[in-house]
C-alpha positions, 0 to 999 in steps of 0.5 A, a space after each residue: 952234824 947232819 944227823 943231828 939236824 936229821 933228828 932235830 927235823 924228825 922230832 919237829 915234824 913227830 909233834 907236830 903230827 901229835 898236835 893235830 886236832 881230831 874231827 869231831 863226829 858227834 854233835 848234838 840237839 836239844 829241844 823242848 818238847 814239855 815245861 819238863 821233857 826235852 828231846 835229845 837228838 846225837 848225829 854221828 857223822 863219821 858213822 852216819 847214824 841219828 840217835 833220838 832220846 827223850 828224857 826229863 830236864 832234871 836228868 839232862 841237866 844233871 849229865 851236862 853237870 857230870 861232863 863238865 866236872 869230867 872235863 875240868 879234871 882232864 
């Protein structure tokens, strides 16, 4: 009986572990600079790094649209 309730307590504290939710490191900025250029700005902050980018609207548009369709097959 007690290692039952051993094992019962054991896999309850496992899951609960596996459940935790992870920081989230990378966040990112848009801004417009043109009618058709945008500045993308990604801050690491588990690494510390800044990463500046600039690209046509079109092209930022088209990767939104590609990591929303990734993240509704997951």
């Amino acid at each position: 009986m007690k290692n039952l309730i051993i094992i019962l307590l054991l896999s309850i504290s496992l899951t609960a572990n596996a459940q935790e939710k992870k920081e989230k490191c990378v966040t990112v900025k848009v801004e417009k600079i043109e009618n058709y250029r945008v500045k993308i700005i990604k801050t690491n902050t588990c690494k510390n790094t800044i990463t500046i980018s600039t690209m046509l609207e079109k092209e930022w548009v088209a990767r939104k649209k590609k990591r929303k369709t990734r993240k509704r097959k997951s």
